[in-house]
C-alpha positions in Angstrom: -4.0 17.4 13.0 -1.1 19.2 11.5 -2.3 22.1 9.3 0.3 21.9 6.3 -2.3 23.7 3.9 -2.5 27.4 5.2 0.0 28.7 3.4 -0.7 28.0 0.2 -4.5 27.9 0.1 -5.4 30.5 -2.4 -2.9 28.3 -4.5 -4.3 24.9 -3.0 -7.6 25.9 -3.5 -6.8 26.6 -7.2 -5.0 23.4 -8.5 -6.4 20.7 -6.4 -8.2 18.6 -8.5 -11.9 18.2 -7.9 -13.5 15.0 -7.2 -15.9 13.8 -9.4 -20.0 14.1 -8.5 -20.7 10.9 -9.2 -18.1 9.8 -6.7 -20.1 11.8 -3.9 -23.5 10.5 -5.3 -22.6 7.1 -4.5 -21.1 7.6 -1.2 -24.5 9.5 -0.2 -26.3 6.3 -1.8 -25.2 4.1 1.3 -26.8 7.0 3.7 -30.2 5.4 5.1 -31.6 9.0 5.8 -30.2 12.4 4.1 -30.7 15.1 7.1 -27.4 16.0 8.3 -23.5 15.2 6.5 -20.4 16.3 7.5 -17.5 16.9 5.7 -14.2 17.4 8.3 -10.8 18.8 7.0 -13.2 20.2 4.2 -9.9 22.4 3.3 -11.8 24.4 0.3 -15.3 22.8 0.4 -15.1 20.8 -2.7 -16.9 17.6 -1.4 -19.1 19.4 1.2 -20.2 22.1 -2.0 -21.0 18.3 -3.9 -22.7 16.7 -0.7 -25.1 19.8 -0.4 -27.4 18.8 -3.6 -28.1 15.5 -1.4 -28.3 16.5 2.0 -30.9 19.4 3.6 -27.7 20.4 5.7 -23.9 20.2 5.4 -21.5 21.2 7.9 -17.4 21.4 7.3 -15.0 21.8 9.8 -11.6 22.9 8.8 -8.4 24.3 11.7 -7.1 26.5 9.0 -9.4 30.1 8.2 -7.5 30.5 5.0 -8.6 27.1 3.6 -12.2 28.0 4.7 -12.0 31.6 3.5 -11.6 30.0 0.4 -14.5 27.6 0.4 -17.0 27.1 -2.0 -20.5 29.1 -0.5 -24.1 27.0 -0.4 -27.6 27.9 1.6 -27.2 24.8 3.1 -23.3 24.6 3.7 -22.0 25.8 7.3 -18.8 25.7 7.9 -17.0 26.1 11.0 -13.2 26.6 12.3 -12.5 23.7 14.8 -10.5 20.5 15.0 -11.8 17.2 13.4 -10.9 14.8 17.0 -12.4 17.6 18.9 -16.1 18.9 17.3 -19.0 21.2 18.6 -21.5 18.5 17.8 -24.1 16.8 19.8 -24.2 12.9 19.9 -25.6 11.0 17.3 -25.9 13.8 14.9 -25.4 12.9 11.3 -26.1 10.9 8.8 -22.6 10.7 7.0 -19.2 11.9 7.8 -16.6 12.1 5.2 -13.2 12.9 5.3 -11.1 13.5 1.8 -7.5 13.7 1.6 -6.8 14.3 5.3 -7.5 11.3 7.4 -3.6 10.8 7.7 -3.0 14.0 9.3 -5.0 13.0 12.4 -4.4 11.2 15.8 -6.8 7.9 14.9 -7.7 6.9 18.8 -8.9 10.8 19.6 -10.6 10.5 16.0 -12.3 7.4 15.8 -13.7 8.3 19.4 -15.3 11.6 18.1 -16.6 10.2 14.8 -18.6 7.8 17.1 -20.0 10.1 19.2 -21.5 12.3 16.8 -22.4 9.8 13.8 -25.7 8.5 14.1 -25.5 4.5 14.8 -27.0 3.6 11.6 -25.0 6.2 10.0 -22.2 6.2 7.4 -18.9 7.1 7.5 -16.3 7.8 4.0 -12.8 8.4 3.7 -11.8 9.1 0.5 -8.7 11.0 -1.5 -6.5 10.6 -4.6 -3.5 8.4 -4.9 -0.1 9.6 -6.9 -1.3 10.6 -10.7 0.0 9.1 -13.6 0.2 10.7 -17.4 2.6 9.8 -19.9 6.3 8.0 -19.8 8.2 10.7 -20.2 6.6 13.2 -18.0 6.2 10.6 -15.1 10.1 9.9 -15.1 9.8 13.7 -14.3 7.5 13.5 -12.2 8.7 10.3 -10.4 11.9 11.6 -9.8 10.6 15.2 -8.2 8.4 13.4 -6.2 11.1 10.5 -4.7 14.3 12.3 -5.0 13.8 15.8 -4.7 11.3 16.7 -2.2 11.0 12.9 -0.9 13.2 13.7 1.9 10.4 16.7 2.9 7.4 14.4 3.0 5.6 13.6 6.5 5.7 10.5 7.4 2.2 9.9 7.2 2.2 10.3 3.8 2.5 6.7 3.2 -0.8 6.1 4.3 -1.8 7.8 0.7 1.0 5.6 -0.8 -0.6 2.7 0.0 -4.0 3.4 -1.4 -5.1 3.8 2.3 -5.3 0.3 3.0 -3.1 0.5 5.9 -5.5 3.0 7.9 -6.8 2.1 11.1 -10.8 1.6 10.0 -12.8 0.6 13.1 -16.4 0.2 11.2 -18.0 -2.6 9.8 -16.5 -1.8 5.8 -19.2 -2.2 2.9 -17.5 -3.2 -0.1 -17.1 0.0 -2.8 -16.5 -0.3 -6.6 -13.0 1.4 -7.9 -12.9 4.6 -9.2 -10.6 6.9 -11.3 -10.5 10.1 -12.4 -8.9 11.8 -15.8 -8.4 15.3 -17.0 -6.5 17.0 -19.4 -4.2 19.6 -17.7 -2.2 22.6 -18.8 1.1 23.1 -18.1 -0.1 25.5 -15.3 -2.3 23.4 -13.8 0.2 20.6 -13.9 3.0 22.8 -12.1 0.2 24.4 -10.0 -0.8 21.3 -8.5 3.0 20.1 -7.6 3.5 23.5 -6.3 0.4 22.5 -4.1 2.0 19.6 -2.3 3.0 19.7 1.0 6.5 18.5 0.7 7.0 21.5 -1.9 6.3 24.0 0.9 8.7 22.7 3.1 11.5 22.0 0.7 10.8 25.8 -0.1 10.4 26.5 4.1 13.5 24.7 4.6 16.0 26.3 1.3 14.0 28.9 0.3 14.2 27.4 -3.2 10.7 26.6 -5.1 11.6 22.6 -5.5 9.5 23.2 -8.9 11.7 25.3 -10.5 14.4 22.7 -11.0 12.0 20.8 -13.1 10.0 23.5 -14.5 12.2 24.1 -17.9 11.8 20.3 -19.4 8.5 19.5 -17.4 6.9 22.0 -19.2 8.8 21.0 -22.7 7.4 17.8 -22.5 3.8 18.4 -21.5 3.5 20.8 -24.3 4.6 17.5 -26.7 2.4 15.2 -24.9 -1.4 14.8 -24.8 -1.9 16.5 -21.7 -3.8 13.7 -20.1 -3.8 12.9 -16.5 -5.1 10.0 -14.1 -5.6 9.6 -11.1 -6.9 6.8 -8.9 -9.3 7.4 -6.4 -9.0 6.0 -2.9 -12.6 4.9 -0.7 -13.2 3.4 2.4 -16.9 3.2 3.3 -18.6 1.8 6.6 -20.8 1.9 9.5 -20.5 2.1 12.9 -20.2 -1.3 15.2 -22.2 -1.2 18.5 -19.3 0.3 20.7 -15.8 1.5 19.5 
């Protein structure tokens, strides 16, 4: 798993936008018992803070200490510094896994193995994440031409995987079918630069010229929003499923 989020976690850990309870209420709905979850990549503990009112343990596993030094803090909530493909667990341990904006970072063959080691067989296992948001015309020619033309050449490749709704990921599990989900909030202009500054293409457009990509934007982004109604959407990406006999 690459670790692209280090460097910017105090920052990541700020504007990332939260996903919503009810989301993780309904993936902990499919779980037949609620012992143990995992949430890997857990970057700041968002979903594994939200899976800890439904589960009498949560562990997280992040590879980067900054994220995790950032993490939201529960009785119940352990969190640990090792490698999603390659865990600490014993076999057959948990309930659910999740994974939120991160299962493109990882190698799927060494993944897939682990998660069927240590998921239960009658467990559950969730990827989920956010696709590219949307908010008014004007701002999302901005946006839209940030994203493609100005840092486009800096994405990873695996970004695509998010570009196409993550409908193109390997998903070796028997897939129970989900309802759709969004999310909206109204943004400040900080929060609305934060969050670009957040990406990971920004930090290498910035590794790679030493120029913050935002700042050629910043002047009539931030004119614009300040006109606008400040809304923003996003949709919501989730693959649910269980385990087949043998991977």
């Amino acid at each position: 798993m690459k670790d692209n989020f280090s460097a910017q976690a105090t920052k990541y850990a700020q504007n990332r936008p939260q996903y919503p309870q009810a989301l993780i209420d309904y993936i902990a709905s499919f779980a037949q018992e609620r012992g143990k979850a995992l949430d890997l990549a857990t970057g700041n503990g968002q979903v594994a803070h939200k899976l800890a009112s439904k589960f009498e343990t949560v562990f997280a596993t992040d590879i980067s200490q900054k994220q995790l030094d950032q993490a939201e803090k529960a009785s119940n909530i352990i969190y640990k510094l090792e490698r999603a493909e390659q865990t600490s667990f014993e076999d057959n341990t948990f309930d659910l896994i999740t994974v939120a904006q991160a299962v493109h970072w990882f190698d799927f063959t060494v993944f897939y193995k682990e998660i069927y080691r240590i998921l239960k067989p009658e467990g559950v296992f969730a990827i989920l994440g956010y696709g590219l948001f949307s908010t008014n015309e004007r701002a999302d020619a901005i946006i839209s031409h940030f994203y493609r033309d100005i840092i486009g050449p800096y994405w990873d490749a695996e970004r695509r995987y998010v570009e196409e709704n993550y409908q193109t990921i390997p998903f070796p599990f028997k897939e129970i079918e989900t309802i759709t989900w969004t999310n909206d909030f109204e943004w400040t202009t900080g929060q609305l630069l934060g969050y670009l500054e957040s990406w990971s293409a920004t930090q290498h457009y910035k590794s790679k010229t030493g120029i913050n990509p935002v700042d050629l934007v910043r002047g009539e982004l931030s004119l614009v929003w300040e006109a606008s109604d400040k809304k923003v959407h996003f949709p919501l990406l989730l693959r649910v499923g269980r385990p087949y006999t043998k991977f």
